[in-house]
C-alpha positions as CSV (number, residue, x, y, z in Angstrom):
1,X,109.6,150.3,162.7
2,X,106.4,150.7,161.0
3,X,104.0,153.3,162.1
4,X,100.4,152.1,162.1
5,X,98.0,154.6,159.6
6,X,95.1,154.5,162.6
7,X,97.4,155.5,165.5
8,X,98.6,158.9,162.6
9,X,94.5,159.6,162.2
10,X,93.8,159.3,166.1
11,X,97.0,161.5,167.0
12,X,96.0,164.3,163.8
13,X,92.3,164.0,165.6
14,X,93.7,165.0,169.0
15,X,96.1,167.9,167.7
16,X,93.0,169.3,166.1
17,X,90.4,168.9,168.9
18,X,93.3,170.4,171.3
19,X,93.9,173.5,168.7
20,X,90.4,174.2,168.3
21,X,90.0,174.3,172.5
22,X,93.3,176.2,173.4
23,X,92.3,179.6,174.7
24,X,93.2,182.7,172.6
25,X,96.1,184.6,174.7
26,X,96.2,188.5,174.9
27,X,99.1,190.1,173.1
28,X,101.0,192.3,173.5
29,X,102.3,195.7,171.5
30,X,105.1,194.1,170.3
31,X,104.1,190.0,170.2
32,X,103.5,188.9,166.5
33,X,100.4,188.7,165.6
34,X,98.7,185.7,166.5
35,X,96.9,183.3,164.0
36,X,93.2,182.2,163.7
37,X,92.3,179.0,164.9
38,X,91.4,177.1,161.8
39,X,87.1,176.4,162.1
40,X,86.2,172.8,163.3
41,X,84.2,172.9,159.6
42,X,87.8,173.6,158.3
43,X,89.1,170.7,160.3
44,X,86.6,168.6,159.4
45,X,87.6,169.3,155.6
46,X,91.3,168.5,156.2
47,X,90.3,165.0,158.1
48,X,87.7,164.0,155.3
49,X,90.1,164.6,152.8
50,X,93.0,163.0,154.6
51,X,90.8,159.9,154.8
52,X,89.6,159.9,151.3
53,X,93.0,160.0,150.9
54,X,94.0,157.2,152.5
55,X,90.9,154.8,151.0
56,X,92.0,156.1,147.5
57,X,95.6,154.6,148.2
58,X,94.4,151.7,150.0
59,X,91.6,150.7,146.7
60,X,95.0,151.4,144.4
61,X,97.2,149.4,146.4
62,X,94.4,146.5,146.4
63,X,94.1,147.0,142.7
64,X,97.8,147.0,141.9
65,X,98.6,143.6,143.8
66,X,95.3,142.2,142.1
67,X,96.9,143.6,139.0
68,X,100.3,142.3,139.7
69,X,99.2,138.7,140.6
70,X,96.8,138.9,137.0
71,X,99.6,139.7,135.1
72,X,102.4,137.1,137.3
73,X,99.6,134.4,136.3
74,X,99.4,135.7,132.4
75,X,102.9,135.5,132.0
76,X,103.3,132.4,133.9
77,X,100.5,131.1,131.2
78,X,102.4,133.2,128.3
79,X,105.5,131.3,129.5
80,X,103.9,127.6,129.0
81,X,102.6,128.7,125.8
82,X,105.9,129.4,124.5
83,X,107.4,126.2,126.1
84,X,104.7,124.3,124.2
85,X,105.2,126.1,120.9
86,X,109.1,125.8,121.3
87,X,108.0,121.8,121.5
88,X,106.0,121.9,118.4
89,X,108.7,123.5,116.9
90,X,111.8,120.6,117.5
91,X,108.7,118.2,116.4
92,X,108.1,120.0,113.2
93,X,111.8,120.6,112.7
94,X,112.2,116.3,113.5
95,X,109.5,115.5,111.1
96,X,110.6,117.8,108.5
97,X,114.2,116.4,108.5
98,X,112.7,113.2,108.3
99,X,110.6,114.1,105.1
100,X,114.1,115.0,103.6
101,X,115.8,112.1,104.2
102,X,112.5,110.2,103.4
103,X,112.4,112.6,99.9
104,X,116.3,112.1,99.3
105,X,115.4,108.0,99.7
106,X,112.3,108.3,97.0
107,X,114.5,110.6,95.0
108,X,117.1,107.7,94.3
109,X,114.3,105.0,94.0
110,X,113.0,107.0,91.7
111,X,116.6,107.1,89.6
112,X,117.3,103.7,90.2
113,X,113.9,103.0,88.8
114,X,114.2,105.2,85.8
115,X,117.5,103.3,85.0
116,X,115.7,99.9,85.3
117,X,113.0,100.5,83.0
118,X,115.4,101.7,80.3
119,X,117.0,98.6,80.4
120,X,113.7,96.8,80.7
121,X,112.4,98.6,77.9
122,X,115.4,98.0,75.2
123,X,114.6,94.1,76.9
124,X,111.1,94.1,75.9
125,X,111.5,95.6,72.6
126,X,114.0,92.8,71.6
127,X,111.6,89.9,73.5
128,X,108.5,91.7,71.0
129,X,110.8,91.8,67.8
130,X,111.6,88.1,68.1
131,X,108.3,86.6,69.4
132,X,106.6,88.4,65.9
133,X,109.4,87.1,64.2
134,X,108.5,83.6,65.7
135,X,104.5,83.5,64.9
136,X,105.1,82.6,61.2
137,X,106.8,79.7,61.6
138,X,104.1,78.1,63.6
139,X,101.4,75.8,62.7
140,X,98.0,77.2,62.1
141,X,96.3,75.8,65.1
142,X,98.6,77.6,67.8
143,X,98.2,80.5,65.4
144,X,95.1,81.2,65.9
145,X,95.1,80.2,69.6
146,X,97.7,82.8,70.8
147,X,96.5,85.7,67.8
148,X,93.9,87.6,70.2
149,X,97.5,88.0,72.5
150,X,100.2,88.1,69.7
151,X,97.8,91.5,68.5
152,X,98.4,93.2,71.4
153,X,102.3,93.2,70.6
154,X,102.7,97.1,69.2
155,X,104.1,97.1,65.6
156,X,106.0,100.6,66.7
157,X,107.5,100.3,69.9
158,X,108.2,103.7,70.1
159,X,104.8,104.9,69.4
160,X,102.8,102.7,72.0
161,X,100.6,103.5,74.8
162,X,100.9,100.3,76.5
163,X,103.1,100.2,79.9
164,X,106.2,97.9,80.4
165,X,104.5,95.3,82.7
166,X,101.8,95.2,79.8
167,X,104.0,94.8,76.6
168,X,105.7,91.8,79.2
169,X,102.1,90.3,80.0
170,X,101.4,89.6,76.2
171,X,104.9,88.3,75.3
172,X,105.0,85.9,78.1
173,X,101.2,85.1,77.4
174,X,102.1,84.1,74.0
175,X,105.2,82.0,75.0
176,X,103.2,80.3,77.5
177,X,101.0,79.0,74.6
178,X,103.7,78.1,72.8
179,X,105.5,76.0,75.5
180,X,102.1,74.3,76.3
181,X,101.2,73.2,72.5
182,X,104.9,72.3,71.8
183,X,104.6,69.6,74.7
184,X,101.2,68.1,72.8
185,X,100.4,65.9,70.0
186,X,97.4,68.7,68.7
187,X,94.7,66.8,66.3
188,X,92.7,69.7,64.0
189,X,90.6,68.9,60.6
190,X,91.7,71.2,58.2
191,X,91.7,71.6,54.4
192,X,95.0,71.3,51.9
193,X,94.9,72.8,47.9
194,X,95.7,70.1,45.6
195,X,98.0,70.9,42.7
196,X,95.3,70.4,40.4
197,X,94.0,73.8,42.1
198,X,90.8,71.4,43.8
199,X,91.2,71.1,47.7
200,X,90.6,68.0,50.2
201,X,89.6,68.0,53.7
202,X,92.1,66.3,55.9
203,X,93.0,65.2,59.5
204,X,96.4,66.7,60.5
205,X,98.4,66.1,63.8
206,X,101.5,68.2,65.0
207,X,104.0,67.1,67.1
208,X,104.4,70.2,69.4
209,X,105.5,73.1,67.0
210,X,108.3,70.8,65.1
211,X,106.6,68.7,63.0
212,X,102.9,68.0,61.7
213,X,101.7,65.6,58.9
214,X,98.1,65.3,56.9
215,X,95.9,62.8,55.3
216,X,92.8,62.3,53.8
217,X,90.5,59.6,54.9
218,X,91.0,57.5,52.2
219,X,94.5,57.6,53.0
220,X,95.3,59.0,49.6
221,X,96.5,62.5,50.1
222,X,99.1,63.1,53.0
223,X,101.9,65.6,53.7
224,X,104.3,66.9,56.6
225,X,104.6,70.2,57.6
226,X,107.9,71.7,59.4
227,X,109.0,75.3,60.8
228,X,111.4,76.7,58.4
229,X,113.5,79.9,58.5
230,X,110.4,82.4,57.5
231,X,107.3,80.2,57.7
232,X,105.7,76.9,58.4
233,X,105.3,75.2,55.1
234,X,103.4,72.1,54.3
235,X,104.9,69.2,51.8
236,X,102.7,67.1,49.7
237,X,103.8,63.4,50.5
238,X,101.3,60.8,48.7
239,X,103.4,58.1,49.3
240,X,103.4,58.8,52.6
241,X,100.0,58.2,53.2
242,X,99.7,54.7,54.6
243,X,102.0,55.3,57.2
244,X,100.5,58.3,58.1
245,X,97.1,56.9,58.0
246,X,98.1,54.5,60.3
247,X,100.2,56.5,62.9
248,X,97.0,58.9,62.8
249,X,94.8,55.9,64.0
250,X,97.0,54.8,66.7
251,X,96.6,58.2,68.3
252,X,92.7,57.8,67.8
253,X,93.1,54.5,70.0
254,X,91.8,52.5,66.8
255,X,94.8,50.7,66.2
256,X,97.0,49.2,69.0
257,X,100.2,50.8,69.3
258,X,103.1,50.1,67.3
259,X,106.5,51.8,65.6
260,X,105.7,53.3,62.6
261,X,107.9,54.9,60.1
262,X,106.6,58.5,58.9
263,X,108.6,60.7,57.0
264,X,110.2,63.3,58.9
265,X,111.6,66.8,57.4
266,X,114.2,68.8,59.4
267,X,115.2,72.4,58.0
């Protein structure tokens, strides 16, 4: 059973008022001495301290609850802190074991890559080596046409800045040209030496990158021209010339068309 603090204060009251009225009795010789009555100031004292007392417990017990609830809510608040961090945690521990496997995937790219363009390369260097070896042996005309590409091809392989995808561009930029002028008849007005040293203008016509033939317009100097091992090499062919002459104005629409012999030189 709980005793209630005001009934203790209003019983201590009473016991002092009743102390301070009880009347002093006469002793006798051999009675103990009898006490004082403590003062009502005294008394006074003793109750304002006892209550002073009891606020000063009452303010601390107020405080400590307050306390106790502030500090239940901190650590509640502590306690979701930590349950968020733990989160961030298994996310950043996720991701990063994702970056691995992401890093172990680019790793082997990366070899697999590595390998390729070593292969590539000893590829390209071959493609380079035999499209150089090829430009001789072409007719002037397609020559010219694919020399601002055909420069591009390094003479040191090992030496170049260009990349891979580069040194590819110009060797299939060259073929291309190739393949397109070796499906054409090709037309051109160029000059030939004469073997008196003295030179002649001349109207020559290729057929692709095979075979070509030149004459004069008097139909008095012709050739043919063919691809050989190292170079393309012209042929002088006089006797050639009226055949020639004609086959060159059939392609000219001047003459209607017709079979015509022409000389025809295959190394």
């Amino acid at each position: 059973m709980t005793r209630c603090p005001h009934a203790f204060t209003i019983g201590l009251l009473v016991a002092a008022a009743a102390l301070l009225s009880a009347p002093a009795s006469a002793g006798r010789a051999d009675d103990p001495p009898v006490r004082e009555r403590p003062s009502l100031e005294s008394v006074r004292d003793v109750l304002r301290r006892y209550v002073e007392t009891r606020r000063i417990i009452s303010k601390e017990r107020l405080e400590a609850a307050r306390a106790k609830e502030a500090l239940a809510s901190r650590i509640a608040l502590v306690e979701e802190e930590i349950g968020a961090f733990r989160e961030r945690i298994a996310e950043t521990e996720a991701s990063l074991a994702t970056a691995e496997a992401r890093r172990g995937e680019l790793v082997a790219e990366n070899e697999a890559l590595k390998a390729a363009g070593s292969s590539l390369e000893g590829t390209i260097e071959t493609l380079e080596a035999r499209t150089k070896a090829l430009l001789p042996r072409l007719p002037e005309p397609i020559r010219d046409r694919v020399k601002p590409i055909s420069q591009r091809i390094p003479e040191d392989p090992e030496s170049t800045s260009l990349s891979l995808g580069d040194r590819f561009l110009n060797v299939v930029g060259v073929l291309n040209e190739i393949n397109k002028f070796n499906g054409e008849i090709t037309m051109a007005s160029e000059v030939r030496p004469l073997a008196d040293g003295s030179s002649v203008a001349v109207t020559a016509f290729y057929l692709g990158i095979g075979q070509g033939y030149y004459v004069n317009d008097d139909a008095t100097v012709a050739g043919t021209g063919t691809a050989t091992d190292g170079k393309w090499v012209w042929t002088p062919d006089d006797a050639a010339a009226p055949s020639i002459a004609r086959a060159l104005a059939i392609l000219n629409n001047e003459q209607p068309a017709a079979f015509v012999r022409v000389p025809m030189r295959i190394d």
